[in-house]
N, C-alpha and C positions, 0 to 999 in steps of 0.2 A: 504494500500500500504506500503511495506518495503523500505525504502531507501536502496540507494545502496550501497553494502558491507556488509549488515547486513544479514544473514541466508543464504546468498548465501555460497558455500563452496571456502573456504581460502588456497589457498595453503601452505604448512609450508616449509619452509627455514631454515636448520640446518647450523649455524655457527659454526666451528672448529676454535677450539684455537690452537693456535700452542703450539707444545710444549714448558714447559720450561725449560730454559736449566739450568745444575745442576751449582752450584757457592759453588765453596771449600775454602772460604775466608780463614780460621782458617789454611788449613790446607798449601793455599799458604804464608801464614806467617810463618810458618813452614820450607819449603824447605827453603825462603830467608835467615830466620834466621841461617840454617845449611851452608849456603853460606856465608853467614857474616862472621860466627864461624872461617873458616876457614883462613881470615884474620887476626884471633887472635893468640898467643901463646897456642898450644897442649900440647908444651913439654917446660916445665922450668926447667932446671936445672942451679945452680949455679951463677946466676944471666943470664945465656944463654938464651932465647926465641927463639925455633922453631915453625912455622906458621903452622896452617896445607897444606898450598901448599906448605913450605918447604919442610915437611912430605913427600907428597906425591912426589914432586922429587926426595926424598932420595929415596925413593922407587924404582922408575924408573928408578934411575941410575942404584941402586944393581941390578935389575934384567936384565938392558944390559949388565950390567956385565957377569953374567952367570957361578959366583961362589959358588954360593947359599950360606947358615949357618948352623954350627954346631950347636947345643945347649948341648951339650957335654952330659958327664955322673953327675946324682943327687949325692947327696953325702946322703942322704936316711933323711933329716932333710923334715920336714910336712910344713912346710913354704917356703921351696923354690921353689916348684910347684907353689904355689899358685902365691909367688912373682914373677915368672916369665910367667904367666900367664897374670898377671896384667897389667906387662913391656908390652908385645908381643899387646895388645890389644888395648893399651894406645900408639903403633908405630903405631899399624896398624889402628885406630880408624877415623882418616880424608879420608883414603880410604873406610873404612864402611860407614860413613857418607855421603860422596860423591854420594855413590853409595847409597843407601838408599833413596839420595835428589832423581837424575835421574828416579830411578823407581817411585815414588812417583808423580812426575810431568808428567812423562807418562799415568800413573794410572788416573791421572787426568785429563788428556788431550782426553784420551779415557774414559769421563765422569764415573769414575768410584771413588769410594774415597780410598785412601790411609790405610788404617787399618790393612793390613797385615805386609806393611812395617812401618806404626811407631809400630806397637808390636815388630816387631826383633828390630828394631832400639832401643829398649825401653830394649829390652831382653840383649842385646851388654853392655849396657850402666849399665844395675844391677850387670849382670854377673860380670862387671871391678870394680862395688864400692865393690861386694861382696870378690870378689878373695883379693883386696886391702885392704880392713878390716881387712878378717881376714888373711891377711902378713902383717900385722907391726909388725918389727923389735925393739926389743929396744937395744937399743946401752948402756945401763948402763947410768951413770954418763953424757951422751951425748945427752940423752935425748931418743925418738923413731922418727923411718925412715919407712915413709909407701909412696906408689906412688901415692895416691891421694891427698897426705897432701904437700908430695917437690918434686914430679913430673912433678904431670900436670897443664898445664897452662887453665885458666878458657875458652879459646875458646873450650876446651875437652866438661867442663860442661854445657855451650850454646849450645854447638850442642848436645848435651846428652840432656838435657831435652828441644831441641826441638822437638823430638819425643814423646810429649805431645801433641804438635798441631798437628802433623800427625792422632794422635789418636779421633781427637775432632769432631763433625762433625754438622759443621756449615760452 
């Protein structure tokens, strides 16, 4: 005689796991960090500190304004492209950022990882140390003037190499 349960047939019961859901730790320390940043000094000049929400006011003023900017004519020197490349990028840089954070947190929100925008984020942030390199000025006897060096204020390079942790993926 077989006890009961043994050779009789067993029904099987498949248990589903639910999924799991994707966790972007690295990469939301990331956005907060580009949010912090902007707390801080973008723009130093002269003992002056502009925030980058300052920045981004200025911005928004000039453009209800609705006079737009010249950038006039070059005077044909190989540095001042660059230099003014650097300026422009280093104004417009807390609005990059900004915008870089948003889509990143969206990106994430629709469980997806951010990698496209910390590479531009990361691409913005080379392109300004490179154009800034190589535009330093030397001023003789005064020593040299470059925009990474007495421009910008360290909340530029917090948010610049936050786009490391955009990039990470954990």
């Amino acid at each position: 005689m077989i006890p009961a349960g043994y050779g009789a047939h067993q029904p099987h019961v498949l248990v589903q796991m639910a999924p799991q859901k994707k966790h972007f730790i690295v990469p939301c320390i990331g956005v907060l960090l580009i949010f912090f940043s902007l707390f801080m000094p973008y723009i130093s000049v002269l003992g002056i500190e502009i925030t980058g929400f300052d920045a981004i006011g200025f911005f928004f003023e000039g453009l209800s304004e609705g006079n737009g900017f010249d950038l006039g004519e070059g005077d044909g020197d190989g540095d001042v492209p660059l230099l003014g490349i650097a300026i422009f990028m280093l104004a417009f840089g807390a609005i990059f950022y900004s915008f870089m954070a948003v889509i990143s947190t969206f990106t994430m929100l629709f469980e997806s990882h951010p990698m496209g925008a910390g590479i531009l984020h990361l691409m913005y942030f080379g392109i300004f140390m490179l154009c800034s390199i190589l535009s330093i000025v030397d001023l003789g006897f005064l020593g040299s003037y470059s925009v990474h060096g007495d421009l910008t204020g360290f909340g530029f390079f917090i948010g610049g190499f936050a786009g490391i942790l955009l990039c990470i993926k954990a």
